[in-house]
N, C-alpha and C positions, 0 to 999 in steps of 0.2 A: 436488566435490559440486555438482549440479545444483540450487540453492535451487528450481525447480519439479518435483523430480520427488514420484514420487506415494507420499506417507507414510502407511501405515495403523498409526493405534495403537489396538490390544486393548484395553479399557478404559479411554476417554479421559474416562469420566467420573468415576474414581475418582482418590484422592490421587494417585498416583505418574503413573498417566496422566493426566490434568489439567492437571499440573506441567510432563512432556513437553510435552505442547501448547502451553504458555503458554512454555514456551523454544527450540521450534522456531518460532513465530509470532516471538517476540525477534528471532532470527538470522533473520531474511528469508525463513523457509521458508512457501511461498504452497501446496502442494496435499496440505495434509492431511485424512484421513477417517478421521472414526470413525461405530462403529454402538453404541448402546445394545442392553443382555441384549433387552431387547423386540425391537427390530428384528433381532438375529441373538442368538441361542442360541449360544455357543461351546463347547456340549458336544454339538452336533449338528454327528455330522463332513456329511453331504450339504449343511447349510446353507453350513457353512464353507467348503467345498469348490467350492463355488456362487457365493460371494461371493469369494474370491480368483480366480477364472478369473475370470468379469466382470469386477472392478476392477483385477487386474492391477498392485500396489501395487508399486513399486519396491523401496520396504523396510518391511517392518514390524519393529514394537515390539510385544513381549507383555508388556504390564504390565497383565494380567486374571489373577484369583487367585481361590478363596476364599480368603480372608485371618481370621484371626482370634488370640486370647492363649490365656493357659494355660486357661483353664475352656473355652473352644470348641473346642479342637485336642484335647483330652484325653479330651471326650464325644463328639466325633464322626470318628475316628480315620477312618471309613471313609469317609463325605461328603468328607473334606480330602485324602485318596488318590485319589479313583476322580472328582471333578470336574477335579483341578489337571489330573489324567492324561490326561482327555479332552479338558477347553482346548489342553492345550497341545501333542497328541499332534494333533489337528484341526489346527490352526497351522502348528503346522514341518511335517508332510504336504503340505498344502498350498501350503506357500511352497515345496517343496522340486518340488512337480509343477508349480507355475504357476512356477517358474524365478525365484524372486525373488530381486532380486541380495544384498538385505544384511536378513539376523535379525537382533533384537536380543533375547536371552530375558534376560527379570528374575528372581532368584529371592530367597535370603534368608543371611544366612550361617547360620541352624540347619543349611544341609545338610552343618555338621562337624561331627566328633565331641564325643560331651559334654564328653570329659577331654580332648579336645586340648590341648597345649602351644600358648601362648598368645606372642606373637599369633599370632589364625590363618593361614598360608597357604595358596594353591591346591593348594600339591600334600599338603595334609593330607585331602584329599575321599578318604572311602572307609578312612581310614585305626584307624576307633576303631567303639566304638557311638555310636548318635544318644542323643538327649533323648529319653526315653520319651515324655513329654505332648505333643509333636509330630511325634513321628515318622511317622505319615502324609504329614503336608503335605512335608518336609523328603525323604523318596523320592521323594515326586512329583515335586520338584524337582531332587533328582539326578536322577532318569531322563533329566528335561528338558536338562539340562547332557550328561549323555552322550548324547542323541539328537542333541542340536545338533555336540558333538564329531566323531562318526562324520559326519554328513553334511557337515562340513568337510573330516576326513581320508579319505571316499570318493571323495564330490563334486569336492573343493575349491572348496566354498562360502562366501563370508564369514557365516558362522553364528556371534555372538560370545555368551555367557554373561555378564549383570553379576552379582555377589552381592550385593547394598547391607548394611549393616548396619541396626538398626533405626532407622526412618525416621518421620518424625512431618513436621506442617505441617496447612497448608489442606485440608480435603474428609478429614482425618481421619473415623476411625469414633470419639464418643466415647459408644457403647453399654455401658454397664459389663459385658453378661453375655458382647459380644464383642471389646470391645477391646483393643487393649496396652495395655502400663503407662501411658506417656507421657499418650495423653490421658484415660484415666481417671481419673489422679490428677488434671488440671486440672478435669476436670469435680464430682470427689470433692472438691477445695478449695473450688469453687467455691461450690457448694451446699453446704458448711456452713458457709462465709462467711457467705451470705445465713440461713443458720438460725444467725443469732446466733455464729456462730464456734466450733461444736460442732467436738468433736475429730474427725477422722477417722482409719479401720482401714485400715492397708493389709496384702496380704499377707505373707508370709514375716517373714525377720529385718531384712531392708533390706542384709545386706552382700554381697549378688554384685553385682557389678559388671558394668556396660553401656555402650555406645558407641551416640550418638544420632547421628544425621542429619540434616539439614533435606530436605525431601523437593526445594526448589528447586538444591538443590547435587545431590542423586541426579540431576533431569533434564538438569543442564548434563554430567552424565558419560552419560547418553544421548546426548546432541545431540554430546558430542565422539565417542564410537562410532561414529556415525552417518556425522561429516562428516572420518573419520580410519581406515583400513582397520588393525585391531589386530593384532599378530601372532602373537599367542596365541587359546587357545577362552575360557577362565575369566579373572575380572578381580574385587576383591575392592575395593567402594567405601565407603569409612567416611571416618573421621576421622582413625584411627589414635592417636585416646584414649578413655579410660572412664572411668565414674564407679563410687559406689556408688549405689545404687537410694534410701539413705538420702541423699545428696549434691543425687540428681536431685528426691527430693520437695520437699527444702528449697528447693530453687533454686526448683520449681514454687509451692511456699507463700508465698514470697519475692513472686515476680510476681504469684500471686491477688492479696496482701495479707490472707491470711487467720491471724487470731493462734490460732487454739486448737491444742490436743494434735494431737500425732504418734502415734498406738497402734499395735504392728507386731503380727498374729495369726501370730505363730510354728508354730501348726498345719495353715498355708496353705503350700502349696508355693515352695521359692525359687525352682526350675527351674535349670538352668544356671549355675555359680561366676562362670562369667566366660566372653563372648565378645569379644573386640578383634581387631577386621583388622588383617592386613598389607598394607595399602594400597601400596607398596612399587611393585610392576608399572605399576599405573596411573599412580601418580606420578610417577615415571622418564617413561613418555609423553605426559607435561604437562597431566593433569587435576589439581586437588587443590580440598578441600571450603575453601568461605571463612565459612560462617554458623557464631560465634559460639553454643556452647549455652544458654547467657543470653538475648542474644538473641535467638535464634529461640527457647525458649520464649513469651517476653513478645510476639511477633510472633503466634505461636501462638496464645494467650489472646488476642489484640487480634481477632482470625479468631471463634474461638470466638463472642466476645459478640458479632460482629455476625454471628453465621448460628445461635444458638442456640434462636430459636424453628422454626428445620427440623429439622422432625424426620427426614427424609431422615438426619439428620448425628447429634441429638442424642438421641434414641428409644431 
């Protein structure tokens, strides 16, 4: 791998992209570009299309999404379908016309089934029904997995697929109406710290269980994608542990330092029993996750207070 050739990542200014950037800068990579939604539209394929023949990127990263949690994905079923579709249908056309040598597509592991036998693996894609409260976003992102697939097995293009499990860190979204769990509960501890140590509501019952990320362990298994030709299309990046969602607030309470009530509104949707990768593939070819979930909460919350008056982040 050429540390100057030319790396376009899709949303270099959101968490996951961000994260990429600041670990291809690490590994001595000198010619990366990104564009802000302002500057290119990635639901506009002529833009798109425009911009990868002019730039001509060696390889791009698509870690541009709408991204959101169970109350965003649930009410707008059709916005989280019909944008992911157009990002990233734009994207891989265009890498696929301007001949770029190496994809990298992000997606999520909701794209398995709800009752899958646990832990998940790759070849469980397609195998069950999805999570109803996201199944918009979760096809859009199969699609994207088998788009990349076929233009591998037509092409023979290095078109590779990561899944990450859910990811959390820096440049988090902590919007309570769009968030995931992870950092709304920091932001929900947080604020009723400061109001006196008032209890906090959180959804569901607390016992499905979850598998976090740190989003800087998600980018080092970009950067290994990247600088390592994989030989498969699908790769599944987690931890390969889980928690209970009651486990995960504690630990998050734990860090705030906040003393009051846990109330769980059992009338709130749990969503999904349980998803845990089978990190297994990747692992074999010497990636594996090193942040600590302790840790990178407290690392997290450390992030939070000092970027909390932007509202970019906190709104």
């Amino acid at each position: 791998m050429n540390k100057s050739s030319k790396i376009y990542i899709a949303g270099h200014r959101g968490m996951v992209g961000s994260a990429v950037w600041r670990a291809l800068k690490d590994q001595g990579h000198t010619n990366l570009i990104g564009k802000t939604s302002k500057e290119l539209d990635l639901r506009n394929q002529a833009a798109v299309n425009s911009f990868i023949a002019t730039e001509k990127p060696d390889i791009i990263v698509d870690a541009a999404a709408k991204v959101g949690g169970i109350l965003a994905n649930s009410e707008n079923q059709f916005g989280f379908l019909l944008e992911n579709m157009q990002i990233q249908n734009n994207l891989i056309h265009a890498a696929h016309q301007n001949n770029t040598s190496k994809f990298i597509f992000l997606g999520s592991s909701c794209i398995y089934p709800k009752l899958a036998q646990q832990p998940l693996k790759e070849e469980y894609l397609l195998t069950g029904a999805l999570e109803p409260t996201n199944e918009g976003y979760a096809i859009a992102k199969i699609s994207g997995v088998k788009l990349c697939e076929a233009i591998r097995n037509q092409y023979n293009k290095d078109f590779v697929s990561l899944m990450p499990t859910n990811l959390y860190g820096p440049y988090d979204n902590f919007n309570l109406k769009t968030s995931h769990v992870l950092p709304a509960m920091i932001r929900k501890f947080h604020e009723a710290k400061l109001n006196n140590n008032t209890s906090v509501t959180l959804w569901g019952s607390g016992t499905p269980m979850r598998e976090f990320l740190h989003v800087d362990d998600m980018a080092k298994a970009v950067v290994f994608a990247i600088e390592n030709k994989l030989p498969e299309y699908l790769y599944n990046v987690g931890t390969g542990k889980d928690v209970t969602i009651k486990q995960l607030a504690e630990t998050i309470q734990k860090a705030v330092v906040h003393t009051g009530a846990i109330v769980w509104d059992s009338t709130k949707p749990d969503g999904t029993p349980r998803k845990l990768m089978d990190v297994t593939k990747l692992n074999k070819l010497g990636w594996k996750a090193h942040m600590d979930l302790k840790k990178g909460i407290e690392h997290t919350y450390t992030w939070f207070l000092e970027h909390k008056n932007d509202l970019k982040f906190i709104k």
